[in-house]
N, C-alpha and C positions, 0 to 999 in steps of 0.2 A: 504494500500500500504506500503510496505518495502524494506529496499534496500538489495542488498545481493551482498557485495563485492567478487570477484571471485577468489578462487586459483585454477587454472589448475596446475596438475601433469603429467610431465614425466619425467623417469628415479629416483622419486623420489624428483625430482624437482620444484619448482613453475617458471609456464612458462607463458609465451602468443606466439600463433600463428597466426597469420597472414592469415584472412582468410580461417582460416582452413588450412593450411599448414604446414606438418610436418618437411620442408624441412625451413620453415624462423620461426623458435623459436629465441624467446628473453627470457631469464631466468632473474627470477627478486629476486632470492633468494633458498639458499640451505636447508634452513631449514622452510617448510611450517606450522610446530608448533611457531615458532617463529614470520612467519606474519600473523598467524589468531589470537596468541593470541595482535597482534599491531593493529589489524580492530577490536577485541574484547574492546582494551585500550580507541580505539577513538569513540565508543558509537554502533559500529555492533550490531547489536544480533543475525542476522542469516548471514550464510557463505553460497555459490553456489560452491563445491566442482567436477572438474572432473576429473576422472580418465584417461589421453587420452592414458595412454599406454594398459587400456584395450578398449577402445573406436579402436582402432585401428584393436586389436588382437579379438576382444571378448569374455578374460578374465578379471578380474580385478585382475589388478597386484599393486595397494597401498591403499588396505581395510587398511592395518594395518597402513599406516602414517592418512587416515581419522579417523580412531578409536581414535591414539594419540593426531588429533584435537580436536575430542569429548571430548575426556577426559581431555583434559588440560585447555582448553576454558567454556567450557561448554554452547556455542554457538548453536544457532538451525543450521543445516546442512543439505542443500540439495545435495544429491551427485548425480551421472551417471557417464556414460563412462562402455562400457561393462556389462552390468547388461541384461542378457540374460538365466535368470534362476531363476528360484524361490531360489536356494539355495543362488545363490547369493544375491539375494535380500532380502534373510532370514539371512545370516550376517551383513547385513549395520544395515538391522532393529533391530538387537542382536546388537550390539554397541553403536546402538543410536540413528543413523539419524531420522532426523526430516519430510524428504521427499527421497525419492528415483525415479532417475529421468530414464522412459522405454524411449529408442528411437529407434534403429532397430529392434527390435522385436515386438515393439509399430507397427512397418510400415507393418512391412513383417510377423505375426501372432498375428490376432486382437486377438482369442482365447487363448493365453498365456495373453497377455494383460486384458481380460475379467475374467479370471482364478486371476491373480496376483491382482486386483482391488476388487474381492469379496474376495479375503482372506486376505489383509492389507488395506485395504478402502484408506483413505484419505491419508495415507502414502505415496503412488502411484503417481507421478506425469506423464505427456506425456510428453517429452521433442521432437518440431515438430520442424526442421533446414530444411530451405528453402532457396535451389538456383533458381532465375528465376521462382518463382514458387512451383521448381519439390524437395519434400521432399527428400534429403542428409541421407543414411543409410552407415556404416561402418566407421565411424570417418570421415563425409563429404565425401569417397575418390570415392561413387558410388550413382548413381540415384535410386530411390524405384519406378518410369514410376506411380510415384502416386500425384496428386494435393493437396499441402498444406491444401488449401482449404477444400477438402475432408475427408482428414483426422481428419483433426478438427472438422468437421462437426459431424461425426461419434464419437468424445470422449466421451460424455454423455450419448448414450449408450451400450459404454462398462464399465460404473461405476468411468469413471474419471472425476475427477473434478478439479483437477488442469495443468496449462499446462506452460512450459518454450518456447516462439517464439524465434526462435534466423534468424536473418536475416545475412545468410554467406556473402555476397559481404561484408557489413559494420563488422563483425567482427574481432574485433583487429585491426582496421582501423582507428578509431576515426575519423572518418566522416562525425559524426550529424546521426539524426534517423529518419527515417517516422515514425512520431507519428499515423496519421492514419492510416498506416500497422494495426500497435496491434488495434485499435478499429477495424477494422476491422475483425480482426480473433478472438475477443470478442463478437462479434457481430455473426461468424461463428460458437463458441463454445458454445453460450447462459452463460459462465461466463467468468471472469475476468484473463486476463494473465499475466505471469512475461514475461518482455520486455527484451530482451536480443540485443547485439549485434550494435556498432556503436559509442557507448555515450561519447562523446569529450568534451562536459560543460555541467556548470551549467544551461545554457540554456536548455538543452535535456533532463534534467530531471524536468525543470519546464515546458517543455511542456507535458510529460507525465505525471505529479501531474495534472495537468488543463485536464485532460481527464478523471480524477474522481477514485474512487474505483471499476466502475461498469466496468469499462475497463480496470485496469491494478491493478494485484495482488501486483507483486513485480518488482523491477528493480535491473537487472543484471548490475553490473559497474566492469571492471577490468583495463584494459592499463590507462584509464586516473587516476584513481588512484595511478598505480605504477610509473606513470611517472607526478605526481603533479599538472596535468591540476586541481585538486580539493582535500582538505582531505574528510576522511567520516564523520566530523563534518559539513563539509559546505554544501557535497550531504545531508545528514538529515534535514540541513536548506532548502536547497532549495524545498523539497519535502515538506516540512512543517509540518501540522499535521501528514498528510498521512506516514513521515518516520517512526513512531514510533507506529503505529499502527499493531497491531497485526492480523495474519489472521483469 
């Protein structure tokens, strides 16, 4: 298990939205090289990078400020947001990135999905965002009429083996987390997920360390960090062993 503090990008910016809403951005800083190399300072080793201006459009329109994360941190880096093409996801993987995360095209063509997983293997992540359920395609802003569940179901065989749950109602919310959720869609994938979405304390991620490696790869943390509920020395502690473990 590892933690993977979060810089979302729009306009070039590091944000946080509310729920998935384009419309309640909180900006937490202009220069996204500057605060990955400050979660790099305070013991990170891997960053959760998304792109929401292509998440939005699906294009990716800030490969090049994730590249200059790459390169100046030398941080492992998972990105998404608009990665709807092999070529794109033939750039991130030419820069660097450590994971590259499918999600609407993950939903809406398993065969792209299938295709992109036999030719970058483990690179490959599903990134599955669940409202009520009903898997969220287009930067949250539309339904894929397909059960979270199902889809998960279905990762392993199309050749993936890692997956990001992001639970939209708690995201950017800092509302505490069902820790059971992710055993459950670990239990749906037969492996282990990154926990996304909700995490307000240290409590939330020592309930998700007490749920083992067999159940949660990595833990997604961004608003309570930018706004002090905890540093990324104390989320390391509270996770224990498990922060600094490698996947």
């Amino acid at each position: 298990m590892y933690l993977l503090p979060a810089i979302d990008l729009l306009g070039g910016k590091v944000v946080r939205l509310a729920r998935g809403d384009y419309d309640a951005v909180t900006v937490y800083s202009d220069d996204p090289v500057e605060q990955a190399s400050r979660f790099s300072a305070e013991g990170a080793q891997w960053l959760h990078v998304v792109d929401l201006d292509g998440a939005r459009t699906g294009v990716p329109a800030n490969s090049a400020v994730v590249e200059a994360v790459i390169a100046a941190t030398g941080l492992k880096v998972e990105v998404g947001g608009g990665v709807r093409s092999l070529e794109a996801l033939e750039r991130l993987a030419s820069a660097g990135a450590s994971r590259v995360v499918l999600g609407t095209r993950l939903a809406t063509d398993p065969g792209f999905a299938r295709e992109a997983a036999a030719r970058y293997g483990d690179l490959v992540c599903a990134g599955v965002d669940a409202r009520a359920g009903e898997v969220a395609i287009e930067g949250w802003r539309e339904g894929a009429g397909v059960a979270a569940t199902e889809l998960v179901a279905g990762l392993a065989a199309l050749g993936i083996r890692h997956l990001v749950y992001t639970d939209i109602v708690r995201d950017g919310m800092q509302t505490g987390i069902d820790a059971e959720a992710y055993r459950r869609m670990a239990r749906c994938a037969g492996f282990p997920v990154t926990a996304s979405g909700g995490i307000a304390a240290l409590d939330d991620l020592r309930a998700l360390a007490a749920l083992g490696d067999k159940a949660i790869e990595g833990v997604i943390v961004g608003r309570a960090l930018y706004e002090g509920s905890f540093t990324v020395h104390e989320a390391l502690g509270a996770l224990g062993a498990f922060g600094t473990k490698e996947p």
